[in-house]
CHARMM internal coordinates of N, CA and C (Angstrom, degrees):
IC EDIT
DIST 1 N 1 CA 1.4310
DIST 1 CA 1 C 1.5319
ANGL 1 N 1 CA 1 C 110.31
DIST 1 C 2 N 1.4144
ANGL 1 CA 1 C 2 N 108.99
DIHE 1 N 1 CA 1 C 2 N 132.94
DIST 2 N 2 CA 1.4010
ANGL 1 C 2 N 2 CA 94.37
DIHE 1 CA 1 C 2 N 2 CA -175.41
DIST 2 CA 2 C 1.5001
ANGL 2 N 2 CA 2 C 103.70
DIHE 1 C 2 N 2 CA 2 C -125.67
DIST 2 C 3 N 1.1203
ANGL 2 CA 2 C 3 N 112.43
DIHE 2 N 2 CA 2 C 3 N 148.75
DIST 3 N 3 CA 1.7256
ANGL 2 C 3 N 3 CA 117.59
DIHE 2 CA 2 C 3 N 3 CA -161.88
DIST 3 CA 3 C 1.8327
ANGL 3 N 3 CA 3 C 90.35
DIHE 2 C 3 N 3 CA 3 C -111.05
DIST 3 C 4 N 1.4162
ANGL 3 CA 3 C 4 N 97.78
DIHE 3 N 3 CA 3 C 4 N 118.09
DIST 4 N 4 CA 1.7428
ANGL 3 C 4 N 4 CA 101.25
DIHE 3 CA 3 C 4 N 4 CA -179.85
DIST 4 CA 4 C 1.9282
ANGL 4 N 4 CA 4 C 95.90
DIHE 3 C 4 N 4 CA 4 C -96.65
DIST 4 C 5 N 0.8804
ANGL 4 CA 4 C 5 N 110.55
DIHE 4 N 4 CA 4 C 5 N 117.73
DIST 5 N 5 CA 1.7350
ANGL 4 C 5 N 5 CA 124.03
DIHE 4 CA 4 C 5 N 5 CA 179.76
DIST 5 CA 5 C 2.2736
ANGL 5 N 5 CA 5 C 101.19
DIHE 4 C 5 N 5 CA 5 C -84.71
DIST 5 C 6 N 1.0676
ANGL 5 CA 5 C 6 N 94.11
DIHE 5 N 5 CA 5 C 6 N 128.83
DIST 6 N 6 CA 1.7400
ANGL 5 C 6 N 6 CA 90.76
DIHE 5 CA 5 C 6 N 6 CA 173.56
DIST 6 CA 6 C 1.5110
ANGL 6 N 6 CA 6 C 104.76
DIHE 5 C 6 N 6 CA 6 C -81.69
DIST 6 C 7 N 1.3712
ANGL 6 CA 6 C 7 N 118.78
DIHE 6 N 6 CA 6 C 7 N 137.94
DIST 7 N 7 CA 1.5993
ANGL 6 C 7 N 7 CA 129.91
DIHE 6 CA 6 C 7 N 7 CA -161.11
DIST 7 CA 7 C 2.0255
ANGL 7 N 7 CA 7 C 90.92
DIHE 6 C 7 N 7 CA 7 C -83.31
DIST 7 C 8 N 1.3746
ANGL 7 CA 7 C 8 N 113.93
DIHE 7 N 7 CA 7 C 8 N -53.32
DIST 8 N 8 CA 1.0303
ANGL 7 C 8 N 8 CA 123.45
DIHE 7 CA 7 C 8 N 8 CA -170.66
DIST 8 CA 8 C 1.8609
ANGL 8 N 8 CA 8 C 110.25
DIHE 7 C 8 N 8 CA 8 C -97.93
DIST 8 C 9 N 1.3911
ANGL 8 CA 8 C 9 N 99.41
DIHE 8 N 8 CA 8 C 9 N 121.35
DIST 9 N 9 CA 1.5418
ANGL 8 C 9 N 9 CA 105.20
DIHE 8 CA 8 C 9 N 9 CA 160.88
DIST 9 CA 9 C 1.3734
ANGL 9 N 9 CA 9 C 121.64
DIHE 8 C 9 N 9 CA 9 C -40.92
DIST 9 C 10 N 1.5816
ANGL 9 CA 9 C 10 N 132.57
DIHE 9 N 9 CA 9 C 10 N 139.47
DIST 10 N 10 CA 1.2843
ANGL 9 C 10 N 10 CA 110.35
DIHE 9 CA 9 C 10 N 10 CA 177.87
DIST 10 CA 10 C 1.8265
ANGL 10 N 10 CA 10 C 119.44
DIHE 9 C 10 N 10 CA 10 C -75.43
DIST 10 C 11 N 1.1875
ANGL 10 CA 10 C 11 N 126.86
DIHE 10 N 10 CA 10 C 11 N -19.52
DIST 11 N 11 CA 1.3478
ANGL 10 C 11 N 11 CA 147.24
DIHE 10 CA 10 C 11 N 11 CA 176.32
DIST 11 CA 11 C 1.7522
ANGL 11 N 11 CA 11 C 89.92
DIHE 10 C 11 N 11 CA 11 C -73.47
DIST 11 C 12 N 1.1659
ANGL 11 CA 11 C 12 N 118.80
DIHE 11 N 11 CA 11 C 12 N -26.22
DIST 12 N 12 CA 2.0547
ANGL 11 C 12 N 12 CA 105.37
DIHE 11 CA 11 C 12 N 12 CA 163.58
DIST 12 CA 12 C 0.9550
ANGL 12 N 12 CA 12 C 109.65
DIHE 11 C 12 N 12 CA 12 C -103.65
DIST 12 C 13 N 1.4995
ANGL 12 CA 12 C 13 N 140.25
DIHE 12 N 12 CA 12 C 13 N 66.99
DIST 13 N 13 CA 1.6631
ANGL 12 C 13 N 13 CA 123.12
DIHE 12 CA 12 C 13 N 13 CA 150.59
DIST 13 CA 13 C 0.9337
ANGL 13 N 13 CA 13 C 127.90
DIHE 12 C 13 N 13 CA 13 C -59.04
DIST 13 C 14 N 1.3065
ANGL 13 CA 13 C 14 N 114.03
DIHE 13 N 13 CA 13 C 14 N 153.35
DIST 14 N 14 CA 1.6921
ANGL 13 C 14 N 14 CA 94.80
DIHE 13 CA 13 C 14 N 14 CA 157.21
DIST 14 CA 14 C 1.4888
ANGL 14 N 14 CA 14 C 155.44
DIHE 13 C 14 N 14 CA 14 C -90.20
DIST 14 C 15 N 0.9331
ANGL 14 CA 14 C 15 N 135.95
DIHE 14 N 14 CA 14 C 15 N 127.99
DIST 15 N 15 CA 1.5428
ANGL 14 C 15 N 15 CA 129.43
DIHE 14 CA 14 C 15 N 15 CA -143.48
DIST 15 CA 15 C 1.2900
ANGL 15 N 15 CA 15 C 102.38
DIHE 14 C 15 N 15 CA 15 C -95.35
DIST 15 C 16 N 1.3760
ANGL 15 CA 15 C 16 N 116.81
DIHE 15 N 15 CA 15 C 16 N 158.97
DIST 16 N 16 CA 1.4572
ANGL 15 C 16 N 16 CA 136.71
DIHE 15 CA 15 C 16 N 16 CA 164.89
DIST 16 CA 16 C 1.2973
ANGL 16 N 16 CA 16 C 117.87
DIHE 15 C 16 N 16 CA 16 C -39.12
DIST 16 C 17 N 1.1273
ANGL 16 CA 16 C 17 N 143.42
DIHE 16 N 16 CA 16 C 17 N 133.29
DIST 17 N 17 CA 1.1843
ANGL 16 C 17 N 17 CA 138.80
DIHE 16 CA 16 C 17 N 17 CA -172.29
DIST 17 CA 17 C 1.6712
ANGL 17 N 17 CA 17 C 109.58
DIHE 16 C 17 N 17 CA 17 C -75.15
DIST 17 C 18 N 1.1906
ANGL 17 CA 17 C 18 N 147.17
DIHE 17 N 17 CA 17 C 18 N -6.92
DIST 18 N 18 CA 1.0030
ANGL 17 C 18 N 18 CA 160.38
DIHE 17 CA 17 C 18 N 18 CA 82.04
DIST 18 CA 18 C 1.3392
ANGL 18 N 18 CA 18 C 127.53
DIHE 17 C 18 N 18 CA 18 C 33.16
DIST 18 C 19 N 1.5101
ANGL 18 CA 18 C 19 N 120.21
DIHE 18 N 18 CA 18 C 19 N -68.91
DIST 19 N 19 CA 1.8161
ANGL 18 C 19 N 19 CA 138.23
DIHE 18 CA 18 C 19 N 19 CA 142.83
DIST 19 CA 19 C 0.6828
ANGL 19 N 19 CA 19 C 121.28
DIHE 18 C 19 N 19 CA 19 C -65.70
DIST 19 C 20 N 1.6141
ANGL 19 CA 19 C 20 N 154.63
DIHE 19 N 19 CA 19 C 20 N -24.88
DIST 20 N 20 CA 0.9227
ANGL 19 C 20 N 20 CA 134.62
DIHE 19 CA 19 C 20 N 20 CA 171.32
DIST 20 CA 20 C 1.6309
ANGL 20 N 20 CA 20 C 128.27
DIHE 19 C 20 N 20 CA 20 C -76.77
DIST 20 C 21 N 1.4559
ANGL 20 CA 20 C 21 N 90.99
DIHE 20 N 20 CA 20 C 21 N 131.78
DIST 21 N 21 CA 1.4364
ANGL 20 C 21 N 21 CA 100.58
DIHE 20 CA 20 C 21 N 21 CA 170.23
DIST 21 CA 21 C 0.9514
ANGL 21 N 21 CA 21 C 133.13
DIHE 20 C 21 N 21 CA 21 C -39.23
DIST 21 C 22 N 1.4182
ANGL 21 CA 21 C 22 N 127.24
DIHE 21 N 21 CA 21 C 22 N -26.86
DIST 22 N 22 CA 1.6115
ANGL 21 C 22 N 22 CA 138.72
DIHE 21 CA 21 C 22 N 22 CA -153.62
DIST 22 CA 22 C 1.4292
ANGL 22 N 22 CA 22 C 116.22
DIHE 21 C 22 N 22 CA 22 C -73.12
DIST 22 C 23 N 1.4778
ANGL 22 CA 22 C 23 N 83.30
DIHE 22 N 22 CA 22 C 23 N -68.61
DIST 23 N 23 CA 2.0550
ANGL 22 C 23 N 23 CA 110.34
DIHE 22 CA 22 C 23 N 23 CA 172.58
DIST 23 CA 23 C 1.6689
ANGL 23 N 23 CA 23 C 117.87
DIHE 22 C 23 N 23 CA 23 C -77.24
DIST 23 C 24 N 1.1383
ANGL 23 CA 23 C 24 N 97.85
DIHE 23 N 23 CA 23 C 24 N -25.08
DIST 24 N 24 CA 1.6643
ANGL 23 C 24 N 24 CA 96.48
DIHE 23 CA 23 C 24 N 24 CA -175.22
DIST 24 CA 24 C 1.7559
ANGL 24 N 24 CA 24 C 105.32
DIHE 23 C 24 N 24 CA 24 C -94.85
DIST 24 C 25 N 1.2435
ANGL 24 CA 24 C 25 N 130.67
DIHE 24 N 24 CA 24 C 25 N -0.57
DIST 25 N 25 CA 1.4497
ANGL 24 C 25 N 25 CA 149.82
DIHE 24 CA 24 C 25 N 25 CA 159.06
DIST 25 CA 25 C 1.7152
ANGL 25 N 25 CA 25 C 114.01
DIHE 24 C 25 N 25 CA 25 C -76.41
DIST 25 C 26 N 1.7898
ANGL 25 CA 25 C 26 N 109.53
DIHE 25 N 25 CA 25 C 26 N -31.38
DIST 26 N 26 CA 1.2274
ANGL 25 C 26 N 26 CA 114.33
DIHE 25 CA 25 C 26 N 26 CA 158.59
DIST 26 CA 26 C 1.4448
ANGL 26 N 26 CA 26 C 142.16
DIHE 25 C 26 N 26 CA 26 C -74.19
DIST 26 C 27 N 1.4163
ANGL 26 CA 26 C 27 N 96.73
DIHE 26 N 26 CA 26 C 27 N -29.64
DIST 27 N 27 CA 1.3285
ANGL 26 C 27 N 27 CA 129.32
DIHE 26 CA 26 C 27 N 27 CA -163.09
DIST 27 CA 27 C 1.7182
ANGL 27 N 27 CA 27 C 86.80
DIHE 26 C 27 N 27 CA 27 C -86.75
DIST 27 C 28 N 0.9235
ANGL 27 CA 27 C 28 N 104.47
DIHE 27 N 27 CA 27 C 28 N -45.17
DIST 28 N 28 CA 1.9066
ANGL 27 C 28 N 28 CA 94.99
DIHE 27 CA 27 C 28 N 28 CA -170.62
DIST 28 CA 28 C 1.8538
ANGL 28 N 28 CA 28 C 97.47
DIHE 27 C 28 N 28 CA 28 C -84.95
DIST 28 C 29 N 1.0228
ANGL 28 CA 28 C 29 N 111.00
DIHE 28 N 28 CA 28 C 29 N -20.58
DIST 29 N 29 CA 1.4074
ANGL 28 C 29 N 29 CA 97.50
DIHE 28 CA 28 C 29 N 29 CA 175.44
DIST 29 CA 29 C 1.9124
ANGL 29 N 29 CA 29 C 119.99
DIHE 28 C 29 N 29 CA 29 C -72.44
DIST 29 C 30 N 1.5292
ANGL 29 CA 29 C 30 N 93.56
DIHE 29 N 29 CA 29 C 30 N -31.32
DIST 30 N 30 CA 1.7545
ANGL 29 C 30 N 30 CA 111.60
DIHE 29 CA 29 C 30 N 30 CA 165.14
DIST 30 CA 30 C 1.4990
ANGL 30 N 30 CA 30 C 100.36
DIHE 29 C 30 N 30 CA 30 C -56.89
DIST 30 C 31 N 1.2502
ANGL 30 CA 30 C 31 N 113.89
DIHE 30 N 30 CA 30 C 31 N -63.87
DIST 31 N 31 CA 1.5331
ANGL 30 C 31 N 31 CA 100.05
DIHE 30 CA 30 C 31 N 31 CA -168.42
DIST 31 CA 31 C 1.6961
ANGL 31 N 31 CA 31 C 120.11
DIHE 30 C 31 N 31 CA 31 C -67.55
DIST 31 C 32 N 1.3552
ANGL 31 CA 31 C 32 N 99.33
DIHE 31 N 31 CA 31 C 32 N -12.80
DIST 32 N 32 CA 1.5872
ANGL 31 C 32 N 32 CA 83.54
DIHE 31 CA 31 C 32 N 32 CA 175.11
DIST 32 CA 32 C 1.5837
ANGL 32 N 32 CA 32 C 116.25
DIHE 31 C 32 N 32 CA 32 C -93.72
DIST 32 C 33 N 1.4985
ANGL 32 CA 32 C 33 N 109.01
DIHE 32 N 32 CA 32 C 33 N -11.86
DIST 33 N 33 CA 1.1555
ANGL 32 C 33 N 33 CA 106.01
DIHE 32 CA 32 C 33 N 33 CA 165.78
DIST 33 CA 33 C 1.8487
ANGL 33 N 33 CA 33 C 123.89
DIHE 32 C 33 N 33 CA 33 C -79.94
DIST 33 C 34 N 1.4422
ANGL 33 CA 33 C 34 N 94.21
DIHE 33 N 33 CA 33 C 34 N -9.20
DIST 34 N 34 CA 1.6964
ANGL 33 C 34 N 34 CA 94.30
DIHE 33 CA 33 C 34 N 34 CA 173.91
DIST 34 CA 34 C 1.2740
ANGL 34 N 34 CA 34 C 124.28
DIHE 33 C 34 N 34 CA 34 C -100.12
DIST 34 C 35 N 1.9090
ANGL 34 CA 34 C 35 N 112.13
DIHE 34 N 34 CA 34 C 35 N 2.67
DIST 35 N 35 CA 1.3615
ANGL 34 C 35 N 35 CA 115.33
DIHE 34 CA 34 C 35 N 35 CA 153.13
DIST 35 CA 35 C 1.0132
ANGL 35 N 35 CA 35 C 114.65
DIHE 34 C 35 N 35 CA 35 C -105.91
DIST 35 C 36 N 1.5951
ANGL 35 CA 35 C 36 N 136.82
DIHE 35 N 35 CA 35 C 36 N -1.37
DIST 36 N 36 CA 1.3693
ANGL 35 C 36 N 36 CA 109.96
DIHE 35 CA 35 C 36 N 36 CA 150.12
DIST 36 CA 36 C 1.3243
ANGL 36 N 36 CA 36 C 129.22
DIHE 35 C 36 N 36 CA 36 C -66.97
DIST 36 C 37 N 1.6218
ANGL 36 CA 36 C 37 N 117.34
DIHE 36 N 36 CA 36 C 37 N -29.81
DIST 37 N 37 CA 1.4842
ANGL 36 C 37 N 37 CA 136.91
DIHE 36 CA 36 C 37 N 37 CA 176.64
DIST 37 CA 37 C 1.5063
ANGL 37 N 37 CA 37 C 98.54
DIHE 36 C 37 N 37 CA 37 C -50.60
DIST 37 C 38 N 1.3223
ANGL 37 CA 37 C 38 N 104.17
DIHE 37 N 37 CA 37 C 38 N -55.43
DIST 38 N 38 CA 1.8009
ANGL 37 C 38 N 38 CA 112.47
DIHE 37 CA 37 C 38 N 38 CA -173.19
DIST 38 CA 38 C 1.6043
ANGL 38 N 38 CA 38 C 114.14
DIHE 37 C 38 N 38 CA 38 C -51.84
DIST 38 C 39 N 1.4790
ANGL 38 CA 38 C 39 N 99.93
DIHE 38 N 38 CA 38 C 39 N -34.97
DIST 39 N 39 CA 1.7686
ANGL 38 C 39 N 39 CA 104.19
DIHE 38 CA 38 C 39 N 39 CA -172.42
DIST 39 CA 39 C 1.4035
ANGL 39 N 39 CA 39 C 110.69
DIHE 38 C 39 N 39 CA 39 C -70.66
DIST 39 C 40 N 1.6634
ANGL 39 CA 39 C 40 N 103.83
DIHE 39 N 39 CA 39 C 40 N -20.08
DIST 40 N 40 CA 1.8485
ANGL 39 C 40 N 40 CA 92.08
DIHE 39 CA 39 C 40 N 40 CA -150.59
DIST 40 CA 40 C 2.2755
ANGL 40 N 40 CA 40 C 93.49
DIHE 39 C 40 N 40 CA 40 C -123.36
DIST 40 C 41 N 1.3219
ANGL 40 CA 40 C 41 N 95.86
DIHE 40 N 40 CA 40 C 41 N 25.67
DIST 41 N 41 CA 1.8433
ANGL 40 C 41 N 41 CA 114.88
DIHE 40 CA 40 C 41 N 41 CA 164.42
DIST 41 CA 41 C 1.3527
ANGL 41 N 41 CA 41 C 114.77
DIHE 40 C 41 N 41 CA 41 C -71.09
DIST 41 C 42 N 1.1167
ANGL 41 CA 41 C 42 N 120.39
DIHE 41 N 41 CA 41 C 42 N 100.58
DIST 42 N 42 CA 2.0764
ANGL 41 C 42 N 42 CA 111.47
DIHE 41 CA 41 C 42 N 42 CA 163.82
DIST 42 CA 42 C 1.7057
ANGL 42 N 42 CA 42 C 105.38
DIHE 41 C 42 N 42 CA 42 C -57.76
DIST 42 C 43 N 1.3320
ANGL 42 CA 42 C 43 N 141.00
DIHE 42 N 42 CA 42 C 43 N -11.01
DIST 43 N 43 CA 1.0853
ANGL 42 C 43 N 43 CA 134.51
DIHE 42 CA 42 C 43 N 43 CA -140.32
DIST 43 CA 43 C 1.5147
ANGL 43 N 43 CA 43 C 110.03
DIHE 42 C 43 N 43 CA 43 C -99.95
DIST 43 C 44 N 1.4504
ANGL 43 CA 43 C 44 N 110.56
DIHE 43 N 43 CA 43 C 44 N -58.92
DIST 44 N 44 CA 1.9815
ANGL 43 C 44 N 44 CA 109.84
DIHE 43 CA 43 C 44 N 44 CA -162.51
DIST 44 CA 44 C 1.8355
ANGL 44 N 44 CA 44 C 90.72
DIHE 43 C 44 N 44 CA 44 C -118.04
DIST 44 C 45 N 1.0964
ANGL 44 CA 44 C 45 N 116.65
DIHE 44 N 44 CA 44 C 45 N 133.11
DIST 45 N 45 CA 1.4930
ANGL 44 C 45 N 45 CA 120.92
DIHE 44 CA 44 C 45 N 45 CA 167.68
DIST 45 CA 45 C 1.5978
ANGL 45 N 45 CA 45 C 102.13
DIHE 44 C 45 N 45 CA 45 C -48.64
DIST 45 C 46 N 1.7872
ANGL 45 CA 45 C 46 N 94.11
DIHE 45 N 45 CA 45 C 46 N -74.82
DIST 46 N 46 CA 1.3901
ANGL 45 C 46 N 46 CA 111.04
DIHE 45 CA 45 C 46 N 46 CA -176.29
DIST 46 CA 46 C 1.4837
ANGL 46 N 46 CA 46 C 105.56
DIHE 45 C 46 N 46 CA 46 C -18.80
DIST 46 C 47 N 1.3600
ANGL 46 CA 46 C 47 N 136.25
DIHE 46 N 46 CA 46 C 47 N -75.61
DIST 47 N 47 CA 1.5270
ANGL 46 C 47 N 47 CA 133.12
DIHE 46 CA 46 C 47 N 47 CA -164.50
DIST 47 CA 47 C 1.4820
ANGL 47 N 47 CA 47 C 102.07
DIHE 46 C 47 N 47 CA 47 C -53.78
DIST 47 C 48 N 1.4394
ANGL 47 CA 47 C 48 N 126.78
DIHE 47 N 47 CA 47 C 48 N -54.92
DIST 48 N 48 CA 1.2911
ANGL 47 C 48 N 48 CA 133.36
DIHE 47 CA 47 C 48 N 48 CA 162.76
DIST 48 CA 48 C 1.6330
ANGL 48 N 48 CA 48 C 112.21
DIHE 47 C 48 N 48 CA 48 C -9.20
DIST 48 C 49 N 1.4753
ANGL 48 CA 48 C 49 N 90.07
DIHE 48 N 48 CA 48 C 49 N -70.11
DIST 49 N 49 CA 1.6973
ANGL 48 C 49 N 49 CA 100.91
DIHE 48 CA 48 C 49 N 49 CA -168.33
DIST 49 CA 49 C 1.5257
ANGL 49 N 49 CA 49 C 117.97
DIHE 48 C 49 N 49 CA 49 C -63.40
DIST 49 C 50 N 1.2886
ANGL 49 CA 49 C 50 N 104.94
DIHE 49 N 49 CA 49 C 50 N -27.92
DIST 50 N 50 CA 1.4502
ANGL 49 C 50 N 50 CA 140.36
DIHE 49 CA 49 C 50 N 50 CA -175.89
DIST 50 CA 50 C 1.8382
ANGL 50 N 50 CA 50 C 102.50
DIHE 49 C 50 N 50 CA 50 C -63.04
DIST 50 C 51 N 0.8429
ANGL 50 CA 50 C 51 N 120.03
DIHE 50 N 50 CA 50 C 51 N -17.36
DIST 51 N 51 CA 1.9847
ANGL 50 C 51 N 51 CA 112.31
DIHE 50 CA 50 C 51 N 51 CA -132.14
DIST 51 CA 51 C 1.8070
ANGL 51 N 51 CA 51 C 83.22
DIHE 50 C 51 N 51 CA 51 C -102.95
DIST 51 C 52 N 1.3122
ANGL 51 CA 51 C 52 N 119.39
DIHE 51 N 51 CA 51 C 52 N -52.79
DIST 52 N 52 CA 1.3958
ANGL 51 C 52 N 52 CA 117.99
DIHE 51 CA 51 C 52 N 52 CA -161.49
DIST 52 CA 52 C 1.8214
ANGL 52 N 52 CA 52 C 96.83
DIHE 51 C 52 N 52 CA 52 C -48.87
DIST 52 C 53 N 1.5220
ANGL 52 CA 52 C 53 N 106.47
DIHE 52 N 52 CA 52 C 53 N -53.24
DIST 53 N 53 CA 1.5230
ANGL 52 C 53 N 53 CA 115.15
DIHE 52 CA 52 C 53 N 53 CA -155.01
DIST 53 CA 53 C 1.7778
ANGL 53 N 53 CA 53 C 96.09
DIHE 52 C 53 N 53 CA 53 C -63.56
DIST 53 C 54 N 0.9464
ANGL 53 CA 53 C 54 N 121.36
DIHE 53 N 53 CA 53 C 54 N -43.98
DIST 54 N 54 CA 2.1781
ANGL 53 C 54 N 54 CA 132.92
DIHE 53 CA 53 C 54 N 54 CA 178.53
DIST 54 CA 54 C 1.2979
ANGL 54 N 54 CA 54 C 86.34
DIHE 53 C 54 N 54 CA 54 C -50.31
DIST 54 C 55 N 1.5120
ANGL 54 CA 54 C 55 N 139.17
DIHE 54 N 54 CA 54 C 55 N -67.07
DIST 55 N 55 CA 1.2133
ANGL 54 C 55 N 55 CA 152.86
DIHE 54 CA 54 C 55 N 55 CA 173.32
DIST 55 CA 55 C 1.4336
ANGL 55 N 55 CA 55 C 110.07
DIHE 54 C 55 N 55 CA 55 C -8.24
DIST 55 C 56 N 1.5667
ANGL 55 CA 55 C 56 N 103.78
DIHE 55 N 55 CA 55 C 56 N -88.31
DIST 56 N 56 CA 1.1191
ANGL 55 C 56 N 56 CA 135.58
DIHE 55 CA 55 C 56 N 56 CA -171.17
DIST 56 CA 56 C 2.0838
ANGL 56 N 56 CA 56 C 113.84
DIHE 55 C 56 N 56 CA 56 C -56.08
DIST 56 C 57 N 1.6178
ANGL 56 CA 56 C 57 N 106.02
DIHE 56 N 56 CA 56 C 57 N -44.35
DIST 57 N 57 CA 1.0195
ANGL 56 C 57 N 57 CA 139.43
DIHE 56 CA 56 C 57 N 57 CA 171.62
DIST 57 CA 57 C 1.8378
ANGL 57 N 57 CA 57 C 104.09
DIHE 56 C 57 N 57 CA 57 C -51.32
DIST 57 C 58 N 0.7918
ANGL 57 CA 57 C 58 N 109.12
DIHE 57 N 57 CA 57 C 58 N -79.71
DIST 58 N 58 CA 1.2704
ANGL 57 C 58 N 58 CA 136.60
DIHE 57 CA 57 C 58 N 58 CA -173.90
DIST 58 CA 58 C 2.1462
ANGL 58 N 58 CA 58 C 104.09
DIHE 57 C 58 N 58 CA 58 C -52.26
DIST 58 C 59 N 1.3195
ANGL 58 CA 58 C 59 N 117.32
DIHE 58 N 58 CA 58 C 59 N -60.14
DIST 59 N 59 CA 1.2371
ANGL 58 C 59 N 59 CA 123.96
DIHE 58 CA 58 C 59 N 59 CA 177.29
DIST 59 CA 59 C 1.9720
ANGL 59 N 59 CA 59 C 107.11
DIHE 58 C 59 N 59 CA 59 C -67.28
DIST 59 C 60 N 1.0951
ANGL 59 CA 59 C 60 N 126.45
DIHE 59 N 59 CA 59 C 60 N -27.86
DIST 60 N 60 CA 1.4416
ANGL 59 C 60 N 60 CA 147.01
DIHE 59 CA 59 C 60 N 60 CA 147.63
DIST 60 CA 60 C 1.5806
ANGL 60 N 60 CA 60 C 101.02
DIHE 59 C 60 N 60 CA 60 C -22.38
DIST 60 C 61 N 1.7058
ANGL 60 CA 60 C 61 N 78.10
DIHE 60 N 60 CA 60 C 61 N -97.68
DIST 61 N 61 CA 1.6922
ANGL 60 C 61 N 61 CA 94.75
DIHE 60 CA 60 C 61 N 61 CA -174.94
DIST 61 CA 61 C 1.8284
ANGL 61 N 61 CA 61 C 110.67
DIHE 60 C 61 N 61 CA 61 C -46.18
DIST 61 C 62 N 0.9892
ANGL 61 CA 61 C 62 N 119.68
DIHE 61 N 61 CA 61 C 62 N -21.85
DIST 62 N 62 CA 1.4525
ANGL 61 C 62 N 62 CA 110.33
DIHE 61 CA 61 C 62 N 62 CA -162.20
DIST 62 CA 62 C 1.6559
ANGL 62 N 62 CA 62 C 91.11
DIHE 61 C 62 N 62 CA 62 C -88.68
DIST 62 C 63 N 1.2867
ANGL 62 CA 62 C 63 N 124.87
DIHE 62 N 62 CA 62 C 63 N -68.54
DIST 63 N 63 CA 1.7685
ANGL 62 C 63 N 63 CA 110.62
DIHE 62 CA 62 C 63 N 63 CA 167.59
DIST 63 CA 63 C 1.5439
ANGL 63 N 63 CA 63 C 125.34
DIHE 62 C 63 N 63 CA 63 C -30.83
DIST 63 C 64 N 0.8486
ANGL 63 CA 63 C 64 N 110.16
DIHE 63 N 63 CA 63 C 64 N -21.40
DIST 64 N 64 CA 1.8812
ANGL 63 C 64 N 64 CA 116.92
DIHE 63 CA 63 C 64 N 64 CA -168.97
DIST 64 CA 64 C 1.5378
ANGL 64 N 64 CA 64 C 83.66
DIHE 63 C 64 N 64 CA 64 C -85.99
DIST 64 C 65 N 1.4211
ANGL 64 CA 64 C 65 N 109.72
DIHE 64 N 64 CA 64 C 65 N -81.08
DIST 65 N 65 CA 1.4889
ANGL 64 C 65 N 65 CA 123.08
DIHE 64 CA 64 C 65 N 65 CA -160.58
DIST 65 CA 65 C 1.6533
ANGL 65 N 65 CA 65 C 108.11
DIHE 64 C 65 N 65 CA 65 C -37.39
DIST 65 C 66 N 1.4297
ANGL 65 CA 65 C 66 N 115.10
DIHE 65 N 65 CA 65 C 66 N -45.09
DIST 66 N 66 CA 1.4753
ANGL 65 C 66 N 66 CA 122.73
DIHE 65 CA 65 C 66 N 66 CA -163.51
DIST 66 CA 66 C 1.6452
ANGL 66 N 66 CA 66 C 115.28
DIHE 65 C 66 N 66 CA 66 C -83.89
DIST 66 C 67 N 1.6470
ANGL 66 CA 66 C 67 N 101.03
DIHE 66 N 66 CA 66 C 67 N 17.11
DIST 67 N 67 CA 1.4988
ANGL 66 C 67 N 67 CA 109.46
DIHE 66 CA 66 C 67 N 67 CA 171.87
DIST 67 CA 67 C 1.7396
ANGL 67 N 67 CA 67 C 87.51
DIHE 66 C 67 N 67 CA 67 C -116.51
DIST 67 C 68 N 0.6013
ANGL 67 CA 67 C 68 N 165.55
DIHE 67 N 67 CA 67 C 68 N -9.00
DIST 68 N 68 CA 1.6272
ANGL 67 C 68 N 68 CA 166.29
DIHE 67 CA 67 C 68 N 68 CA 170.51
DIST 68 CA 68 C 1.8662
ANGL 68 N 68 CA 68 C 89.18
DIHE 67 C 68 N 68 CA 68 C -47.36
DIST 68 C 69 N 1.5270
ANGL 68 CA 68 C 69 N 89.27
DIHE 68 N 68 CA 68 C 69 N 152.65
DIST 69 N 69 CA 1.8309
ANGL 68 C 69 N 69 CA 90.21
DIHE 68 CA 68 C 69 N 69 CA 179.82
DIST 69 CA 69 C 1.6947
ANGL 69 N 69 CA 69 C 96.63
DIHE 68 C 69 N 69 CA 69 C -82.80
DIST 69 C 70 N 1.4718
ANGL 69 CA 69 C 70 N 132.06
DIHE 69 N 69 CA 69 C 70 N 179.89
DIST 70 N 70 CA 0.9756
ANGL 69 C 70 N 70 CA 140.18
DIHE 69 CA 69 C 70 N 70 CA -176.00
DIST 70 CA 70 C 1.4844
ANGL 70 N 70 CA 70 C 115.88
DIHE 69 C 70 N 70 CA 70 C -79.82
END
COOR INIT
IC SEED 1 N 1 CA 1 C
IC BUILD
């Protein structure tokens, strides 16, 4: 007789990479570091013009994301 044991609790699934806090806490931390990079370029306007909205975008996503459970 063999007793199959579940590896994972059902209250721990695993979630979409999407919900999770983990990666999507990184991902907004990338983007806010690539509109500050963008703000402080002598080089392309375009990124220039670009930088507030990555900014804004980016500090967004990171409040939203950092209420997600762990």
């Amino acid at each position: 007789m063999t007793n199959h044991r579940q590896t994972t609790s059902p209250s721990r699934q695993k979630r979409p990479f999407f919900i999770r806090r983990g990666p999507m806490e990184n991902i907004a931390t990338v983007l806010i570091s690539a509109g500050f990079l963008m703000l402080f370029q002598p080089f392309l306007l375009v990124l220039y013009t670009y930088s507030l909205a990555a900014l804004l975008a980016g500090t967004v996503m990171f409040i939203i994301v950092s209420k997600f459970p762990e």
